[in-house]
N, C-alpha and C positions, 0 to 999 in steps of 0.2 A: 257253252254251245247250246242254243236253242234246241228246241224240242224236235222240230220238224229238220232243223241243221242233221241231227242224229240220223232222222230218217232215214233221209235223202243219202246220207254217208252211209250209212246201213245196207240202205238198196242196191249199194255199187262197190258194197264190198268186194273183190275178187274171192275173198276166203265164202263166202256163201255158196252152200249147196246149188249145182247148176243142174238145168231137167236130167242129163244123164244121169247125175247121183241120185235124182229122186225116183228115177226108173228103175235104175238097176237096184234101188234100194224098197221102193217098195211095190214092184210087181216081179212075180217071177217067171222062169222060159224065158227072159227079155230078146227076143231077135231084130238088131235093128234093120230097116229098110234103107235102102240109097235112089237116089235117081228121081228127077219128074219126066223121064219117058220121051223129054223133048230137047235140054240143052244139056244142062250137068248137072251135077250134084253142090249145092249148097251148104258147104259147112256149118252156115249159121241155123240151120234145119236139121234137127234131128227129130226120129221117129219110127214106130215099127209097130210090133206087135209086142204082148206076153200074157200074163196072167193074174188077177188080185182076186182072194180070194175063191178062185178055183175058177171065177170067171173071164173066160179073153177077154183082153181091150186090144183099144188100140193107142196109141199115145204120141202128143207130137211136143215138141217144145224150141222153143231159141236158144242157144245155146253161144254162152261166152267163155272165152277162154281163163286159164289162173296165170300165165307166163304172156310174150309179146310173143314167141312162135306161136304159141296155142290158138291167141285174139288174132295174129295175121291169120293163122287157116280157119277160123269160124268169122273174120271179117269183123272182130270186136261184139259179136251177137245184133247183128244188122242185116238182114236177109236181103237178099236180090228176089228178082221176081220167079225164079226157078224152084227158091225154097217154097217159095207161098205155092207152086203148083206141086212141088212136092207134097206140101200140107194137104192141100186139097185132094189128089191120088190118095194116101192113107186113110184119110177119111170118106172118099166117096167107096175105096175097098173094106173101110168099117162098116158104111150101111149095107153094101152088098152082103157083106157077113152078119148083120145083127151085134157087131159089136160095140159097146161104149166109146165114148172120145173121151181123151183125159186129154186137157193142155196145158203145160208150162210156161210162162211168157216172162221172158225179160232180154228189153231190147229197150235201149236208146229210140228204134223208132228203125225200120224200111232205109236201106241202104238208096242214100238219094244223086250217086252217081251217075257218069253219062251211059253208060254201059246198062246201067239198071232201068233208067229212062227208056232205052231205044230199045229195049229186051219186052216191053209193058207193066213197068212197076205198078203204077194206079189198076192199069185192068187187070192182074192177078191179086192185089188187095183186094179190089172191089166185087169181084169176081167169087174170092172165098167167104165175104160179107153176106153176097146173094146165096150162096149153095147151104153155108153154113145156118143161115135161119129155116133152111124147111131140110135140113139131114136128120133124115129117119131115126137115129137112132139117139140116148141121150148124151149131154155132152156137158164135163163142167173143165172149165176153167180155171188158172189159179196163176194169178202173179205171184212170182216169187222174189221178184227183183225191181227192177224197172218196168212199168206199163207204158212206153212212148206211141202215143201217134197212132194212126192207123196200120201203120208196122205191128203192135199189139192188138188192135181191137180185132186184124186179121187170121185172130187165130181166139176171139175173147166173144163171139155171138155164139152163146152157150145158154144150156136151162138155168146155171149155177156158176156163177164167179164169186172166185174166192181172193182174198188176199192173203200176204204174210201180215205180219207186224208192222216188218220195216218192210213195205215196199212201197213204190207209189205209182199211183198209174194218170196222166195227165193228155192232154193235147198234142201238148210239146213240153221240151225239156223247161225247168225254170229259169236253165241259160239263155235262151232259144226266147221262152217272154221275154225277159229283162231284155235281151237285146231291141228287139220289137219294139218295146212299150219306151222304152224309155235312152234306147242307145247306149247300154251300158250293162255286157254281162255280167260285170263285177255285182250287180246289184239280183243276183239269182234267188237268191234267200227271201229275200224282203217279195220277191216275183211268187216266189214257192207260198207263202204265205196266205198270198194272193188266192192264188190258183187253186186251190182246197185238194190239194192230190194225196192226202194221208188214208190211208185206211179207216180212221176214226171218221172222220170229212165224209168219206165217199159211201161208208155206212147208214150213214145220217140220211146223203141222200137219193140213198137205195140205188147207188149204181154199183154197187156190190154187193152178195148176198149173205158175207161170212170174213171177217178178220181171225186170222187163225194166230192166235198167242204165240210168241216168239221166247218172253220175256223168264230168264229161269231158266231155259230147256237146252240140253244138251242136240246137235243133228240127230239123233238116237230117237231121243224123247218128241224133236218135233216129226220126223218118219212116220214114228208110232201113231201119234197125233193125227198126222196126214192121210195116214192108209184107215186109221178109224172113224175118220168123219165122210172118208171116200167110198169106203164099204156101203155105211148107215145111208149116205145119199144116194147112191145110185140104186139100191133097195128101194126107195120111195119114188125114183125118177121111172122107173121100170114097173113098180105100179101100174105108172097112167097108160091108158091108150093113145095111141099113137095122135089119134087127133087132138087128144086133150094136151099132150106135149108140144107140139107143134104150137097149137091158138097159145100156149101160157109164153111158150119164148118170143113167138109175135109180140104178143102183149108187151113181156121183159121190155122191149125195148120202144116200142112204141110209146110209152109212158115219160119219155124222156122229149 
C-alpha cells in the first residue's frame, strides 16, 4: 500500500478519535450546546462550551459516527445547512463572550441532498466563510480526519490550521476527481496523488500551518500533544490586538 493509500485509509478510519473524544478529552466543564434557533438540531454538528487550561473556549466540530445507528444519526459526519448555523450561533456567542474557537473538521464534505439544497446549504457555508474571517476573537482549526469541500473549509477560516498525520483535507474527495477527470472512481488513488491533499503536501504549500505527529503515539499521547500545542498558540494568538488578528487571517488566506 502506498504511502498516501495509508493516509487516505487512516483519515476514514472509524476507530479515530472523533471531535467529541477530543473535547471531552482535552477541555474541561465540556457543556454541550444543541440547536441553530431556526430548524433543528444537526447531528453532524456538535459544539458548546468548557474550559483548557483554566481558560473558556468555545468548540465546534463534525462529528461521525463508530456503528451504522451512530453514522445514520450524525448523517455519516455531512452537515445540513442547520448545523453550519448552528456553528455560526456558537461562535458569534464566542465573540460576544471573548471566547477562543477551537474547530474539529472531518467530513466527506456538506450534505448535498434535496432537503439540504432547498433549506440553503451554499448560503449557510458561505455565510460562516464571511463571519468567520472578521470573528473577533481567535480561532484555530484542526483536521482530524477528512477535510472535504466547503463542508470543511466552513468551519477551517481560522488564524491557525492544523492537521493530523493521517488526515487529508482537498476540494473534493479523490473519488469525486477520478470520477470527474477521468470516469472512473476506481482510479481514486492515482486522483489522490494528483491532488496534493497530504499533510506533508499542504505544509509545503502553506495552506496549513502545523501537521501534528501521529506516528508512535498512543490517543493519550496524541491528547496530550493536542491540548500542548493548543495552550502555547492561543497564548501567542491572544497577544495580538484585535486589529492585528483580523489583517493576519485576511492576509491567511488571501495569499492563496
Amino acid at each position: 500500500m502506498s504511502r498516501i493509500s495509508q493516509i487516505v485509509k487512516g483519515a476514514r478510519d472509524q476507530a479515530r478519535l472523533t471531535a467529541l473524544d477530543f473535547a471531552h478529552a482535552l477541555f474541561e466543564d465540556v457543556i454541550e450546546l444543541h440547536g441553530d434557533r431556526s430548524f433543528r438540531d444537526d447531528g453532524a454538528v456538535v459544539g458548546g462550551i468548557g474550559r483548557l487550561a483554566d481558560q473558556p473556549i468555545t468548540f465546534v466540530g463534525i462529528q461521525k459516527g463508530r456503528n451504522l445507528q451512530d453514522n445514520l444519526n450524525r448523517n455519516f459526519g455531512q452537515p445540513h445547512p442547520e448545523g453550519y448555523r448552528k456553528a455560526l450561533r456558537l461562535m458569534k456567542q464566542a465573540e460576544k463572550f471573548g471566547r477562543p474557537v477551537i474547530t474539529f473538521i472531518n467530513t466527506a464534505g456538506a450534505y448535498p441532498g434535496l432537503g439540504a439544497e432547498e433549506r440553503g446549504q451554499g448560503e449557510a457555508i458561505a455565510r460562516n466563510l464571511m463571519e468567520m474571517s472578521d470573528l473577533k476573537v481567535p480561532i484555530i482549526a484542526i483536521i482530524i480526519g477528512e477535510g472535504g469541500s466547503g463542508g470543511a473549509l466552513a468551519l477551517a477560516v481560522a488564524d491557525r490550521v492544523w492537521m493530523l498525520e493521517n488526515s487529508i483535507y482537498a476540494v473534493l474527495s479523490p473519488e469525486g476527481f477520478a470520477s470527474i477527470l477521468w470516469k472512473d472512481g476506481s482510479r481514486a488513488m492515482e486522483a489522490a496523488e494528483l491532488m496534493k491533499i497530504t499533510p506533508s503536501e499542504l505544509l509545503v504549500m502553506q495552506v496549513v500551518d502545523k501537521v501534528l505527529s501521529e506516528k508512535g503515539m498512543s490517543k493519550q499521547d496524541l491528547i496530550d500533544r493536542v491540548k500542548q500545542e493548543l495552550v502555547k498558540e492561543l497564548e501567542k494568538l491572544q497577544e495580538l490586538s484585535l486589529e492585528q488578528l483580523l489583517e493576519e487571517r485576511y492576509e491567511r488566506f488571501r495569499k492563496y
